[in-house]
BAFI-731074 format. One record per residue (C-alpha): x, y, z; chain. Coordinates in Angstrom, 2 decimals, padded with zeros to 5 digits. Layout:
BEGIN
ATOM_X_Y_Z_chain
ATOM_X_Y_Z_A;
...
This chain:
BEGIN
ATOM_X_Y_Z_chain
ATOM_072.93_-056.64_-028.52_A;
ATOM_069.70_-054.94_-029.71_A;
ATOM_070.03_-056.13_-033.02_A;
ATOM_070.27_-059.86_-032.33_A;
ATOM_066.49_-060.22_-032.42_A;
ATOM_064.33_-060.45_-035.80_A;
ATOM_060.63_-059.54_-035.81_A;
ATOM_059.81_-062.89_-036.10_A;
ATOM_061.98_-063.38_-032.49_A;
ATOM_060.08_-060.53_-031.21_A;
ATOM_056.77_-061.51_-031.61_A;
ATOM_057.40_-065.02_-030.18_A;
ATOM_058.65_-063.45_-027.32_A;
ATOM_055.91_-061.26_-027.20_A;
ATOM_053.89_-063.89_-026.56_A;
ATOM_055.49_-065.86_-024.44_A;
ATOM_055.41_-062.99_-021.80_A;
ATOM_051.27_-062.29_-022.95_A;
ATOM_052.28_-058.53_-023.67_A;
ATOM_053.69_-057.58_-020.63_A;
ATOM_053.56_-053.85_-020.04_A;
ATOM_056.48_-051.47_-020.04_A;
ATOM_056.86_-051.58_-016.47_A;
ATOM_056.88_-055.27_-016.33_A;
ATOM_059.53_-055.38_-018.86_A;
ATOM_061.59_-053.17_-017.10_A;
ATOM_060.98_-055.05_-014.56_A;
ATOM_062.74_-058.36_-016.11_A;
ATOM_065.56_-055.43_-017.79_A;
ATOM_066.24_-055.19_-013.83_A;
ATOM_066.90_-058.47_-013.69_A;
ATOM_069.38_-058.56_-016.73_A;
ATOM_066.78_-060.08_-019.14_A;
ATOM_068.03_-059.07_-022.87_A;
ATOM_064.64_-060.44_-024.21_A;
ATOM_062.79_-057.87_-022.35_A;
ATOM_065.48_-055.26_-023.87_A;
ATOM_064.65_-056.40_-027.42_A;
ATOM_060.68_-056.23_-026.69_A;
ATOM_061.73_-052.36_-025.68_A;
ATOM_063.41_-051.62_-028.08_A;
ATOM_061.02_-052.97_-030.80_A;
ATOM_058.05_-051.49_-029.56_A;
ATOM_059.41_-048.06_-029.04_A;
ATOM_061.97_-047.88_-031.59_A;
ATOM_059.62_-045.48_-033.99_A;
ATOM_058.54_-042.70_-031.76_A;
ATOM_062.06_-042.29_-030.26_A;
ATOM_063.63_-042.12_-033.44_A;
ATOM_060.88_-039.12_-034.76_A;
ATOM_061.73_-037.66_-031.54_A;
ATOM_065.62_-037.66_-032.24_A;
ATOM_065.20_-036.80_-035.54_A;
ATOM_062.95_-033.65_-035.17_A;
ATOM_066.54_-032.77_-033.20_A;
ATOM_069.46_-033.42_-034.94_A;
ATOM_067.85_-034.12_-038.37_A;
ATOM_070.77_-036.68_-039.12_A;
ATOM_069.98_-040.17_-039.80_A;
ATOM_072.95_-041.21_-038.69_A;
ATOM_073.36_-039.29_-035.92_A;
ATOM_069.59_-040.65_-035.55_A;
ATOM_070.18_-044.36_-035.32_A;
ATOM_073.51_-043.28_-032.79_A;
ATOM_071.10_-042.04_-030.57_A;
ATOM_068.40_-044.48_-030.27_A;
ATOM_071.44_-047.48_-029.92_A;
ATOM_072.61_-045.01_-027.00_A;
ATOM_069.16_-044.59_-025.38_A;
ATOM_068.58_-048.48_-024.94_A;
ATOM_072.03_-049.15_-024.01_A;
ATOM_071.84_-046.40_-021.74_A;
ATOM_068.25_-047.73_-020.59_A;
ATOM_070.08_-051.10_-020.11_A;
ATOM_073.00_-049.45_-017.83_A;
ATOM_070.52_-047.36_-015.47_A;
ATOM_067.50_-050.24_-015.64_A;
ATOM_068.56_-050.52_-011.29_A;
ATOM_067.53_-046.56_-011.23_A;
ATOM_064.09_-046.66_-012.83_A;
ATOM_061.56_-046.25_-010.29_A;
ATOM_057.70_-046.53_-011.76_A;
ATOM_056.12_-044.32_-009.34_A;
ATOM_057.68_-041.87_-010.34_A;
ATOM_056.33_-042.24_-014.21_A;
ATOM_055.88_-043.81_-017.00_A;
ATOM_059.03_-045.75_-018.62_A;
ATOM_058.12_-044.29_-022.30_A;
ATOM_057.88_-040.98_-021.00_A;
ATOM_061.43_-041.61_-019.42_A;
ATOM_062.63_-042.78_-022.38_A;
ATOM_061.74_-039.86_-024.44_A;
ATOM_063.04_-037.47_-022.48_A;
ATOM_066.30_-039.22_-022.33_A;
ATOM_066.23_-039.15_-025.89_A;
ATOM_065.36_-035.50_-026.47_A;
ATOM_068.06_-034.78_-023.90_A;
ATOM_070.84_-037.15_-025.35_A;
ATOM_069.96_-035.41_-028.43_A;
ATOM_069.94_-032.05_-027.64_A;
ATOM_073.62_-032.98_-026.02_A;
ATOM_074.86_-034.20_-029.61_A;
ATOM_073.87_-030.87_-031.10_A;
ATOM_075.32_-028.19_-028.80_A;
ATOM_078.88_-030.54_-028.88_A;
ATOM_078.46_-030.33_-032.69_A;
ATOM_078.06_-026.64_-032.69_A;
ATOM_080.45_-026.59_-030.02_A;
ATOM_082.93_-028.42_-032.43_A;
ATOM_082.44_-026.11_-035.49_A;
ATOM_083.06_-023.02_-033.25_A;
ATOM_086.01_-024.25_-031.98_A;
ATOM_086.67_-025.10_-035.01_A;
ATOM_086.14_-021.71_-037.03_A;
ATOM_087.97_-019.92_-034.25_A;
ATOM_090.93_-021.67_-034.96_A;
ATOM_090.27_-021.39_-038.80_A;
ATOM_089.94_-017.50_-038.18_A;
ATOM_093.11_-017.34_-035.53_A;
ATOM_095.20_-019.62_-037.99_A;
ATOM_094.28_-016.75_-040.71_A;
ATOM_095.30_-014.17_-038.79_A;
ATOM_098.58_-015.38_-037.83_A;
ATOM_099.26_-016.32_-041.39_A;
ATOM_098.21_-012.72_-042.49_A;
ATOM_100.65_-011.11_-039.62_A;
ATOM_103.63_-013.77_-040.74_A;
ATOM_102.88_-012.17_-044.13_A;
ATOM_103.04_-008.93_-043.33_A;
ATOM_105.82_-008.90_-041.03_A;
ATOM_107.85_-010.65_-044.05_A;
ATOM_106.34_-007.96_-046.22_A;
ATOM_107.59_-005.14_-043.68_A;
ATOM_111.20_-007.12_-043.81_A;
ATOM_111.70_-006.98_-046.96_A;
ATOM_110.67_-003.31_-047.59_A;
ATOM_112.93_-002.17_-044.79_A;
ATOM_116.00_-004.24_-046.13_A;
ATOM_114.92_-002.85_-049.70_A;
ATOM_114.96_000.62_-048.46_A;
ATOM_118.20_-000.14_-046.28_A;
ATOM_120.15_-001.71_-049.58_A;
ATOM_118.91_001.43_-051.56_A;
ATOM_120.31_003.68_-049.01_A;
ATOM_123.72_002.51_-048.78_A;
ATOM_123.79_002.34_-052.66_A;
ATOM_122.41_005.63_-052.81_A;
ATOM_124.85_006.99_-050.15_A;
ATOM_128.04_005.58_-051.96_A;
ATOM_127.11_007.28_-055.05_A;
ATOM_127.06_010.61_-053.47_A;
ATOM_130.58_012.68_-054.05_A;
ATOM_132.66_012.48_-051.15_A;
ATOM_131.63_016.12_-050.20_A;
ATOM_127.86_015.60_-050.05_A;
ATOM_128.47_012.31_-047.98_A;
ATOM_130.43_013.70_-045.18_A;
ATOM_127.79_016.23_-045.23_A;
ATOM_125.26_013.89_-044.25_A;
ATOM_126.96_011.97_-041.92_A;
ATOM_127.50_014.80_-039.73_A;
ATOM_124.16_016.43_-039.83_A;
ATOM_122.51_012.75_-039.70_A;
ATOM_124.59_010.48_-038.20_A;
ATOM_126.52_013.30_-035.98_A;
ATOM_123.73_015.05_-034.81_A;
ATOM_125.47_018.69_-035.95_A;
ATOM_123.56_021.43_-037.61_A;
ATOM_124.77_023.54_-040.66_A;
ATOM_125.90_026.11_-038.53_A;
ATOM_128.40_023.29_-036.31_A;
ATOM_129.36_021.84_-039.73_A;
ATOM_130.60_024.96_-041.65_A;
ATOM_132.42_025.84_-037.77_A;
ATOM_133.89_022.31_-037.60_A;
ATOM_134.58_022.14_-041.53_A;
ATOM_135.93_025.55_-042.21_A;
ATOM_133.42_025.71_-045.29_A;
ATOM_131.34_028.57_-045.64_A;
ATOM_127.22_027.72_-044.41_A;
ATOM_125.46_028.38_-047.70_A;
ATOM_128.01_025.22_-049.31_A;
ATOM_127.36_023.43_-046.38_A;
ATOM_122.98_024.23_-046.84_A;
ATOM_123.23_023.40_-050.90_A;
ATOM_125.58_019.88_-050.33_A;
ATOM_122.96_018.64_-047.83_A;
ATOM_119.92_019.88_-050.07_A;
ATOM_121.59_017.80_-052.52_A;
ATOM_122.30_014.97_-050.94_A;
ATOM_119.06_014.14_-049.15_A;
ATOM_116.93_015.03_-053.02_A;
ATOM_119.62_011.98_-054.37_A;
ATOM_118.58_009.69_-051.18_A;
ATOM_114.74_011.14_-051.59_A;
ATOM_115.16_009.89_-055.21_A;
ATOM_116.36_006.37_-054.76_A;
ATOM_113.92_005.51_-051.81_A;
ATOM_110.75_006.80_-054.18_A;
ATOM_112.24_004.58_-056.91_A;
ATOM_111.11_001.54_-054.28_A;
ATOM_108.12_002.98_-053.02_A;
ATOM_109.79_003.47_-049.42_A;
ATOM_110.74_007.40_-049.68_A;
ATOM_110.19_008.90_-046.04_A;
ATOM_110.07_012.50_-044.72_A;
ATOM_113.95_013.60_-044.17_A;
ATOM_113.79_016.05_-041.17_A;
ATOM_115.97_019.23_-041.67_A;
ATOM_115.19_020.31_-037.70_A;
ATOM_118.38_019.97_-036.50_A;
ATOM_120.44_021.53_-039.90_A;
């Protein structure tokens, strides 16, 4: 709509209306006259752009703007009351405020936007670690079985009672009939075989003797 007149329009209906002031444009506006729009628009067109602009400092956010002021201007011409000041000083203001409007949504927008850059991150750095944890616990797991079936058959049932059982030396060599210091010397060998395998992976982990 604001576009639809040429300069050459303009100024003919410039003078057909003997340069009627902004009041009595708005005046005519009121009164759904497009002419009196395009007379607006043409005559204030510069200083509400360098107001926009010293704002968002987009050109195209720029020209956005000033269409949105006018149309705006066009939609709320029944609420503009002259006594209570000038039109151009209405008009800037509803510029500088429709502009300041575009900026905070824009920063708004990239906010939002690196939050969910720095949440998406994060989750991709936990899936990765939690994958990471996986596999070193089913590394460690695989080496301990293999580790545990190479044992001789003494040394395992060793550890399965002390570990597995919950018995100390003392209950093993009672249950067992096999004298403590074999018992002490099958689990010290044992759990330096398991110690081995699991440092072989990186995973080795204290083995508690407390209960032995």
């Amino acid at each position: 709509m604001l576009y639809e007149f040429d300069h050459q329009q303009i100024s003919t209906l410039t003078e057909t209306y003997g340069g009627p002031t902004d009041e009595q444009l708005m005046t005519l506006v009121q009164h759904g006259n497009e002419s009196a729009l395009a007379i607006l628009y043409h005559r204030h067109t510069a200083i509400l752009r360098t107001v926009i602009s010293r704002v968002v400092h987009n050109d195209a956010d720029t020209d956005d703007l000033l269409q949105e002021c006018f149309v705006e201007l066009w939609r709320r011409a029944a609420t503009y009351d002259e006594t209570k000041g000038k039109l151009l000083g209405w008009l800037i203001t509803l510029a500088r405020r429709r502009s300041i409007d575009r900026v905070r949504r824009r920063q708004a927008y990239f906010r939002a936007e690196e939050r969910l850059l720095e949440r998406s991150k994060s989750d991709i750095e936990d899936s990765h670690n939690h994958v990471e944890e996986e596999a070193n616990a089913t590394d460690c797991s695989n080496a301990l079985k293999k580790a545990l079936a190479e044992l001789p058959d003494a040394q395992r049932e060793a550890l399965q009672m002390a570990y597995y059982q919950g018995l100390s030396q003392r209950e093993i060599a009672a249950k067992t009939g096999i004298p403590l210091g074999t018992i002490k010397t099958r689990l010290e060998l044992a759990i330096r075989k398991l110690r081995a395998a699991l440092l072989a992976i990186g995973g080795a982990e204290e083995w508690s003797m407390a209960r032995c």
